[in-house]
MMTF fields as JSON, N, C-alpha, C and O atoms, coordinates in Angstrom:
{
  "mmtfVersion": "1.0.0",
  "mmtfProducer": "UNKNOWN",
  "numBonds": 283,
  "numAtoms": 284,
  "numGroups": 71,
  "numChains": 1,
  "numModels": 1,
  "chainsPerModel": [1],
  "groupsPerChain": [71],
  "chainIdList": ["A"],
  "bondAtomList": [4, 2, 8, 6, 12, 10, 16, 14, 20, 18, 24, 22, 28, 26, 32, 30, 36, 34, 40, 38, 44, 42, 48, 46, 52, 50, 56, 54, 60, 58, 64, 62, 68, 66, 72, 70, 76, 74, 80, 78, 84, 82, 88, 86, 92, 90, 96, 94, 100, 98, 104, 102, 108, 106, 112, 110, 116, 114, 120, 118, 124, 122, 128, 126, 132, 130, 136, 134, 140, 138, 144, 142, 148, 146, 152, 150, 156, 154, 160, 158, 164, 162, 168, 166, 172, 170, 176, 174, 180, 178, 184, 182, 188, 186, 192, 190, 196, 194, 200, 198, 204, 202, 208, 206, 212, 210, 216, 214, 220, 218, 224, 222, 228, 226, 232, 230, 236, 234, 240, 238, 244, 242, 248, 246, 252, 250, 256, 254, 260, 258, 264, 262, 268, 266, 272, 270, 276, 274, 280, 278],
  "bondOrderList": [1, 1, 1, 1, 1, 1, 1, 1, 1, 1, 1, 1, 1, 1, 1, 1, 1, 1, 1, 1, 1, 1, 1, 1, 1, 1, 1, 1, 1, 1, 1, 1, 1, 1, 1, 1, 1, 1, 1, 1, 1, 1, 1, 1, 1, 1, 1, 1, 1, 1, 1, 1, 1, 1, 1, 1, 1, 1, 1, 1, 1, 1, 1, 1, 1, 1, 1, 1, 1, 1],
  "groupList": [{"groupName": "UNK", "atomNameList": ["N", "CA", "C", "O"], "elementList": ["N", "C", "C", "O"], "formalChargeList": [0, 0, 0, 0], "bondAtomList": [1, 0, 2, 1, 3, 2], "bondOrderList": [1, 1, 2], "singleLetterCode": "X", "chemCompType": "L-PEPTIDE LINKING"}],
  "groupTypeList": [0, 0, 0, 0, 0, 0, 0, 0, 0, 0, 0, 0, 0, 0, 0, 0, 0, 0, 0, 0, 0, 0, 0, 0, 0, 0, 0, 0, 0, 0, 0, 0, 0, 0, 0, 0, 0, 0, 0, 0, 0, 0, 0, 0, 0, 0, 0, 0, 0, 0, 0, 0, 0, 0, 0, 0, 0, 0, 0, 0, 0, 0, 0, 0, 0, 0, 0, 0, 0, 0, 0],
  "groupIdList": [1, 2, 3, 4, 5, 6, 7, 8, 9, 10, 11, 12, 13, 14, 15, 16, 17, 18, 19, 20, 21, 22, 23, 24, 25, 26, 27, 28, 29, 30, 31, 32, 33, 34, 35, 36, 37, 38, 39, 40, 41, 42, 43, 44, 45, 46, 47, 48, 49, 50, 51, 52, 53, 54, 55, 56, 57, 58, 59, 60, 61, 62, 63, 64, 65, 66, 67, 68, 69, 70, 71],
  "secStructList": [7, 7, 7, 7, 6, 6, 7, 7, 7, 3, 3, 7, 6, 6, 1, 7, 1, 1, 7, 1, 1, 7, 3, 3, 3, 3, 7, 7, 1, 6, 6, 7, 3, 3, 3, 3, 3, 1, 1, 7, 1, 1, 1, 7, 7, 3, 3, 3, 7, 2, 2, 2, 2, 2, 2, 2, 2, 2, 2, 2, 6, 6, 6, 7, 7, 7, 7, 7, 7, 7, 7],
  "xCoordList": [6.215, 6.373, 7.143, 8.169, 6.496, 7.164, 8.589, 8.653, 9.836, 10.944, 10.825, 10.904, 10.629, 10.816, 12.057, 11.978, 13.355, 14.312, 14.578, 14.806, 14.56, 14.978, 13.677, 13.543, 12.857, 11.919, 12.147, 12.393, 12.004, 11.948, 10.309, 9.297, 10.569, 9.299, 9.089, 10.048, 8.135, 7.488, 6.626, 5.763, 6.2, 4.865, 3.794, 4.281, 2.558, 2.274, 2.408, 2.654, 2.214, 2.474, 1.518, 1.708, 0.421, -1.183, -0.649, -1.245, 0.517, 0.773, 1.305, 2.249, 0.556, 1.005, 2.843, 3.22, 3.603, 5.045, 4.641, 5.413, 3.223, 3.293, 3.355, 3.047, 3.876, 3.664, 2.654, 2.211, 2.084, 0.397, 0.266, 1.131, -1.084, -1.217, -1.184, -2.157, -0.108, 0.577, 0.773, 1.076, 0.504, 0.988, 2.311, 2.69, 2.895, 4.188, 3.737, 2.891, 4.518, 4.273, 5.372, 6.025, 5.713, 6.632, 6.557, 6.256, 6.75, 5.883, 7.312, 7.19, 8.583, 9.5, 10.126, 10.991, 9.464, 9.553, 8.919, 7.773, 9.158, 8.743, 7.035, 7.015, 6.094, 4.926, 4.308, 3.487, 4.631, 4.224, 3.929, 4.499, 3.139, 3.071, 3.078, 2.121, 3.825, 3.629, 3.339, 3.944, 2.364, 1.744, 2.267, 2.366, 2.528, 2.893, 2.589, 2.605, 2.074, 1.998, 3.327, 4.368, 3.4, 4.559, 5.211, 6.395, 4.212, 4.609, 5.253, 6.028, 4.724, 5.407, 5.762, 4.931, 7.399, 8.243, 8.878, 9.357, 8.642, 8.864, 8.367, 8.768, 6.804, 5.576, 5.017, 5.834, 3.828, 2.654, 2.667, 2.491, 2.883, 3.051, 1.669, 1.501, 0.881, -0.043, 0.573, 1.003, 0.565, 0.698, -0.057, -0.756, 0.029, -1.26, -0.135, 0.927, -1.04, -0.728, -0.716, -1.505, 0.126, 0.216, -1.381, -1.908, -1.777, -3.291, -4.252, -5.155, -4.14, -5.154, -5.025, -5.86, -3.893, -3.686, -4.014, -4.621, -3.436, -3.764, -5.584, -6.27, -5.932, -7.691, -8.313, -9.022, -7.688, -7.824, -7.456, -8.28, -6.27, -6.097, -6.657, -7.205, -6.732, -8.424, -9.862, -10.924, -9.67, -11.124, -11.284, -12.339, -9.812, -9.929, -9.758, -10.794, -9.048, -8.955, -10.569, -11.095, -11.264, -12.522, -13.717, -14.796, -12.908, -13.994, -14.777, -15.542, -14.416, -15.634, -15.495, -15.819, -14.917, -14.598, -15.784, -16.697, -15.9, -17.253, -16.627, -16.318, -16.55, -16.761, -17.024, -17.602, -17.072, -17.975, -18.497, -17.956, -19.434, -19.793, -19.1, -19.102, -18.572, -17.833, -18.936, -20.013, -18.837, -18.999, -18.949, -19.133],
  "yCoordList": [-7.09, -6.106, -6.744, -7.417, -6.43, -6.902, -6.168, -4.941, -7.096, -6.254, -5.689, -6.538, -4.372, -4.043, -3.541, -2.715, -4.0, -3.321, -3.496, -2.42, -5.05, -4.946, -4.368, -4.63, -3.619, -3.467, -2.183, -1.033, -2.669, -1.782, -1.185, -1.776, 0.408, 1.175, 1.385, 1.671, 1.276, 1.797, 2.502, 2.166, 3.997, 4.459, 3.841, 3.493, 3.887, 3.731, 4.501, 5.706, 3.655, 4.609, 5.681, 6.593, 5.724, 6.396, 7.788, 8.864, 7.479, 8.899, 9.866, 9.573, 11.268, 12.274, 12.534, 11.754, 13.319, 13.706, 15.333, 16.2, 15.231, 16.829, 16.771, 17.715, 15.323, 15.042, 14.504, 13.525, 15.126, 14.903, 13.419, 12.653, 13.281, 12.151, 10.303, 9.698, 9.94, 8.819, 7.713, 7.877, 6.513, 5.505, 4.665, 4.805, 3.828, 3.427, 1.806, 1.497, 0.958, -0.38, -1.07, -0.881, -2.12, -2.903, -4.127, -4.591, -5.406, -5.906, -7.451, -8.456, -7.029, -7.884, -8.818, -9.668, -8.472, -9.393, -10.897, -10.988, -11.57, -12.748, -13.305, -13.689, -13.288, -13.814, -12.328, -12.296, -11.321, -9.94, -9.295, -9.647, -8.393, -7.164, -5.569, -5.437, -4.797, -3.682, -2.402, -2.148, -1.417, -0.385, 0.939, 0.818, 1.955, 3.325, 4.086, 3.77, 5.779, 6.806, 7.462, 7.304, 7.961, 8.556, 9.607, 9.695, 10.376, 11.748, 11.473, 12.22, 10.326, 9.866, 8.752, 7.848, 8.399, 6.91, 6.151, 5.035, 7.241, 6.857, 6.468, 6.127, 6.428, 6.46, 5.006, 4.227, 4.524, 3.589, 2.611, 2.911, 1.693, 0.768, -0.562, -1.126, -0.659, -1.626, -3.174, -3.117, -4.234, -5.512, -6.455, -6.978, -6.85, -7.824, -8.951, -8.794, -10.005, -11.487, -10.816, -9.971, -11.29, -11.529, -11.804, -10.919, -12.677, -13.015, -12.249, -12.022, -11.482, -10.395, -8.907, -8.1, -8.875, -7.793, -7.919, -7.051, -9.172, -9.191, -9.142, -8.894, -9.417, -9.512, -8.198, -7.905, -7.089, -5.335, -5.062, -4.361, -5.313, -4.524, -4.913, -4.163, -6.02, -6.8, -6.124, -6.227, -5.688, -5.167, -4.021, -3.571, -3.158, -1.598, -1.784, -1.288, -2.247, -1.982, -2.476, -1.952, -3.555, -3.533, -2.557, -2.582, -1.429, -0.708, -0.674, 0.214, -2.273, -2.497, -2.535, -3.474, -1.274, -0.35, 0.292, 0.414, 0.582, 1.419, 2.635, 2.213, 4.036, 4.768, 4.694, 3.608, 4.948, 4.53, 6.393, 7.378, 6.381, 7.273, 8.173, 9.372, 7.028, 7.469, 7.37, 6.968, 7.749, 7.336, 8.674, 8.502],
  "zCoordList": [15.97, 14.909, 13.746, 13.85, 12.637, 11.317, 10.994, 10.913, 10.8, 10.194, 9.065, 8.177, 8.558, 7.528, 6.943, 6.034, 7.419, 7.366, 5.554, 5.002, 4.401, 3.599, 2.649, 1.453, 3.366, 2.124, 1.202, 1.565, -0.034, -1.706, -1.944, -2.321, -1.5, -1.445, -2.982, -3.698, -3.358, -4.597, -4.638, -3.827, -5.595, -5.166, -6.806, -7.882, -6.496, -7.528, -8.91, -8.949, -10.128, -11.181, -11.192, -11.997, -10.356, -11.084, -10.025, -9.993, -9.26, -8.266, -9.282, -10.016, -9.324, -10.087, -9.512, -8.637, -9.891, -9.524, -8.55, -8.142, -8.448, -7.486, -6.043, -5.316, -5.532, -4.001, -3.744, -4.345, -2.709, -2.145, -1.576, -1.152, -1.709, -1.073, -1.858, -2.307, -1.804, -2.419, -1.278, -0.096, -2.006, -0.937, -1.575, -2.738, -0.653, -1.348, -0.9, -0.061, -1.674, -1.097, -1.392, -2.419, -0.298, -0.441, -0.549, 0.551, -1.791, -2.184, -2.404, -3.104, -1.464, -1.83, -0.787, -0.997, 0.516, 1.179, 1.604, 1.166, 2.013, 2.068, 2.789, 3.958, 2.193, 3.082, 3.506, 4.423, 2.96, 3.575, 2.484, 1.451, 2.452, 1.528, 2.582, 3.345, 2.566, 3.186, 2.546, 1.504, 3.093, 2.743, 3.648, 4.869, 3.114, 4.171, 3.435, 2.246, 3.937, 3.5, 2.774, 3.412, 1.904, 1.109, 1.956, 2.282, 2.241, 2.931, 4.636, 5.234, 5.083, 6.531, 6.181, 6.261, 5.575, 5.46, 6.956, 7.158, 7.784, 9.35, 10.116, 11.229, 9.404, 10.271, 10.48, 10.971, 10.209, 10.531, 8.987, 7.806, 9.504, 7.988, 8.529, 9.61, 7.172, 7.374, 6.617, 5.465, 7.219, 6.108, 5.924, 6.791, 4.464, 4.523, 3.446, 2.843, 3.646, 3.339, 1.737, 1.314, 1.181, -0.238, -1.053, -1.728, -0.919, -1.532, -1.272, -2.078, 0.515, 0.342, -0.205, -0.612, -0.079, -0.885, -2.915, -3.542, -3.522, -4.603, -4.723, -5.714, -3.575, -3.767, -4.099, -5.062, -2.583, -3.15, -4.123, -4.71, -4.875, -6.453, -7.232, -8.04, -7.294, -8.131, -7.796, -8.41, -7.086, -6.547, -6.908, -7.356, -6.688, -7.07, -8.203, -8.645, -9.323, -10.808, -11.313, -12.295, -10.496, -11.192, -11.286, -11.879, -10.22, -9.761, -8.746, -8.37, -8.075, -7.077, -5.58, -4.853, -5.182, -4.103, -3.616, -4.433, -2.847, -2.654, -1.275, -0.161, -1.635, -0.011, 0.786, 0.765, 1.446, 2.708, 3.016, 2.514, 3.781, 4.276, 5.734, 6.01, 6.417, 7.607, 8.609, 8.169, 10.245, 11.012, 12.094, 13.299]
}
């Protein structure tokens, strides 16, 4: 399990101030990037390598995300 003890949560700027569903990320530790739900800070944290994560925000600001349909 990853220590997340010194991590600095941020939510994004594009999160409205009405709550809801927001993600936070912690983006200051070493060799890690970490992801958690806003509404559960206690909960389930995902991490990804620095580079793959810069690959998704590149991907989502280009647009080129796609839904999925589900399963």
């Amino acid at each position: 399990m990853t220590d997340l003890t010194g991590a600095v949560w941020r939510k994004s700027t594009r999160s409205g101030g009405h709550g809801g569903d927001c993600v936070e990320v912690a983006d200051n530790l070493p060799g890690i990037v970490a992801v958690r739900d806003s509404k559960d800070p206690a909960g389930p944290t995902l991490t990804f390598a620095p580079a793959a994560w810069s690959a998704f925000t590149a991907a989502a600001a280009r647009g080129a995300l796609v839904q999925g349909t589900g399963a």
